[in-house]
Phi, psi and omega in degrees: 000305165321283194323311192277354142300317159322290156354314180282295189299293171342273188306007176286309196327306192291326155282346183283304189312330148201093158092340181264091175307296193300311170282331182283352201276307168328291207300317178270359174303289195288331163276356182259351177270313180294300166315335171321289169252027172247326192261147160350121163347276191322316181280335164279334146287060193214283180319333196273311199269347177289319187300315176326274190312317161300298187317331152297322164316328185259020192036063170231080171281334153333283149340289156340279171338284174296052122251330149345297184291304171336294184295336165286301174312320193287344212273119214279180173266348164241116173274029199251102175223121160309358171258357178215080189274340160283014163266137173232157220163315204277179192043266185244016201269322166302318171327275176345319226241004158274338166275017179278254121032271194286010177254341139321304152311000178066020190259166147001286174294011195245001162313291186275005151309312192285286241261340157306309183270013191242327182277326179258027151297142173282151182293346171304341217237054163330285178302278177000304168284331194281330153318287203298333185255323149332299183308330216279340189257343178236056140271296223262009167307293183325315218248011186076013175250091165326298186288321176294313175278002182267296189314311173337291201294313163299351164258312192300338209261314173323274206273349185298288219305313163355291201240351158095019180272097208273321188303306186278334172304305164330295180314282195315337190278351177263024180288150187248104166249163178333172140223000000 
């Protein structure tokens, strides 16, 4: 049952991508009922910040928030289960992926959220900063700073080009800046 809530939770991503906000938000609702009493803290903290991440998507940020928080209480002190090597939740990646989230809702605070979690990323973990430094470009897009989001942006399209990643070059190329 765990596994198949990931599973579950995983294919909201493929609604998001285009456009059913609305389902996904269903879809990772119904993997977080499944994980409830079969899965690991962790992975039901996985299931908390995904569920997060649609329901912002789907422009309910309050919400969004509390599964944040959801996903933070649940997250065990050692985040590490050899039965789930593809979650990653320790160090800055819950962080990440909540200032991720708030730079989508557009607040404020996901500025120094990102620049928190983008200094305390492993440097292995490449797509992750260029996810962070994209957000980091349309944060100070939002917030006017031409220039802060210009830089952002010119490091995120540098290592994107790198490592070959078209879903965030795509992103990054509908940025909007200041003027």
């Amino acid at each position: 049952m765990p596994l198949l809530a990931h599973a579950v939770a995983e294919q909201a991503y493929v609604l998001i991508d285009v456009n059913e906000t609305a389902l996904a938000v269903g879809q990772v609702g119904e993997a977080r009922s499944l994980a409830e009493g079969a899965a690991t803290p962790l992975l039901r903290s996985w299931v908390a910040a995904a569920h997060g991440e649609s329901l912002a998507m789907a422009g309910h940020g309050d919400e969004a928030l509390e599964a944040f928080d959801d996903a933070n209480a649940l997250l065990p002190n050692d985040p590490v289960d050899p039965d789930l090597p593809f979650v990653f939740l320790g160090g800055s990646h819950l962080d990440r992926w909540r200032g991720n989230t708030l730079a989508g809702l557009g607040d404020p605070d996901a500025i120094s959220h990102l620049v928190d979690a983008l200094y305390r990323t492993p440097p292995d973990f490449l797509r992750a900063r260029v996810t962070m430094l994209v957000d980091l470009a349309y944060a100070h897009a939002a917030a006017g700073d031409r220039t802060a989001a210009q830089s952002y942006a010119r490091e995120a399209r540098r290592l994107g080009m790198q490592i070959k990643t078209d879903r965030l070059l795509r992103r990054l190329s509908q940025l909007v800046l200041p003027s």
